[in-house]
N, C-alpha and C positions, 0 to 999 in steps of 0.2 A: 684969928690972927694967922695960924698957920695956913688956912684958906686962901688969904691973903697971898701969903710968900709963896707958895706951890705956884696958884696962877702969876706970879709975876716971874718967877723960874721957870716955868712952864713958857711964857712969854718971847722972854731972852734966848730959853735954848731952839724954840719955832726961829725968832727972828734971824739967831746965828746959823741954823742949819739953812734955812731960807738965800741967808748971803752967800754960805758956801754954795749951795747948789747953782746959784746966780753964777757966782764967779768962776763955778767948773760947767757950765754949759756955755758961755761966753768963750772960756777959753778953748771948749772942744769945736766951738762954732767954726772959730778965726781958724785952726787947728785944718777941720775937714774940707777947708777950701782949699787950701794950699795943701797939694799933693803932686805927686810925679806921675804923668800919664803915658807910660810906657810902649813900644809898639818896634818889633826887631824886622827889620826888613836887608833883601840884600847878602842873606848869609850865605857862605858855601866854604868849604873846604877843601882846596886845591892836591888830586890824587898825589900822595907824595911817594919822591923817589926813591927813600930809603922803606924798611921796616919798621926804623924805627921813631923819627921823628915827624910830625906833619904841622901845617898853620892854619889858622880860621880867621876869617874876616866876617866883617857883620857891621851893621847901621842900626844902632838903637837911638829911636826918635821919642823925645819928650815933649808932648804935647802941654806938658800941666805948668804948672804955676808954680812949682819947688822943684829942685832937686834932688836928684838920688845919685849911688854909688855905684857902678857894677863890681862886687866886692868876689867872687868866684864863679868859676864854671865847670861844671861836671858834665862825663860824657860817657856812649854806652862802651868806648872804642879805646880809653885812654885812660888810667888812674890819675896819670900826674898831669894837671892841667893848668899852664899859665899864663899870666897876660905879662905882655913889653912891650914897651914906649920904644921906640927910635927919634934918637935926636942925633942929625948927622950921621953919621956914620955908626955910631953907638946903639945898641942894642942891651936895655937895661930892663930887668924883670920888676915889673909894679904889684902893689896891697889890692890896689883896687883901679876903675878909674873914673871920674868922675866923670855927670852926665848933668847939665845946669836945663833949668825951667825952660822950658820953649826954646831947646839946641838941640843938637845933636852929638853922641859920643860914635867916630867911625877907626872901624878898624880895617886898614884896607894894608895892601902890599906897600912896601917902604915905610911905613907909619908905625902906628901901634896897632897888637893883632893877638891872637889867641897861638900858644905853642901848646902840642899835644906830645906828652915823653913817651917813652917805652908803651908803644901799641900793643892794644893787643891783637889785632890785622894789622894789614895794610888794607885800607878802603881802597875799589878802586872807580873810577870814572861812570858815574849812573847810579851808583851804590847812594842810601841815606844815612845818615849816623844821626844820634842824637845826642841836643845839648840840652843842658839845663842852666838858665843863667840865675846867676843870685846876687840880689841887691841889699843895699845896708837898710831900707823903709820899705820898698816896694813886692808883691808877689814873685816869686820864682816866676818865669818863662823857662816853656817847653817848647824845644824845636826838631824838626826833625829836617835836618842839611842836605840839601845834597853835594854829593862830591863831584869838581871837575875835573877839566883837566889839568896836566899839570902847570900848564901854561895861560890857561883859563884870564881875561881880563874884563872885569862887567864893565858894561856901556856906562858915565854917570849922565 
């Protein structure tokens, strides 16, 4: 009798770990398709005029099929590093900024862009700095910028 109940415990607990494993491999499946396929192109750092503030533009292109955040960025050249939206005239510092499945998030002049506070150089014209971007799903990116000039405008 106890034979019995073992193999039928025995049983139920195969069959239940069997469903869970089902339903977490099904879920990692759907899961690993949908991802953000990241790729920065376009960046540079225009040499700025003072010592102590500068800007950064960049094109981070999402090839994938979800989205992700650019949630910070860190540099070799600057502690305090922020991103701001411009709408109109207004210039307002953002968390993060969002990058949707197969678009584009661009930070270019008049737009939304990266601020660099208290330098610690001033870069100047030919010189490289380096950024690291960080997203809320996706790996860090490592870049290494070059600065132009101050006037600098890329061709699109």
């Amino acid at each position: 009798m106890s034979q019995v109940r073992t193999v039928a415990v025995a049983g139920a607990l195969a069959l239940t770990a069997g469903l869970a494993l089902a339903g977490c491999s099904a879920g990692s499946a759907s899961g690993s398709g949908s991802r953000a396929e990241l790729e920065v192109e376009g960046a540079y750092v225009p040499q700025p005029v003072t010592d102590e503030v500068a800007s950064g533009y960049l094109v981070v292109r999402n090839s994938g099929s979800a989205g992700d955040r650019l949630t910070s960025v860190t540099s070799d050249f600057s502690d305090d590093v922020t991103m701001h939206r411009t709408v109109g005239t207004t210039m307002r510092e953002v968390n993060s900024f969002e990058i949707p499945a197969g678009g584009d998030l661009e930070l270019e002049r008049g737009g939304s862009h990266l601020m660099f506070m208290k330098l610690r150089h001033k870069p100047e014209k030919g010189e490289k700095v380096s950024l690291e971007l960080h997203f809320a799903r996706s790996e860090p990116i490592k870049l290494e910028v070059p600065v132009e000039a101050t006037n600098y405008a890329p061709r699109k």
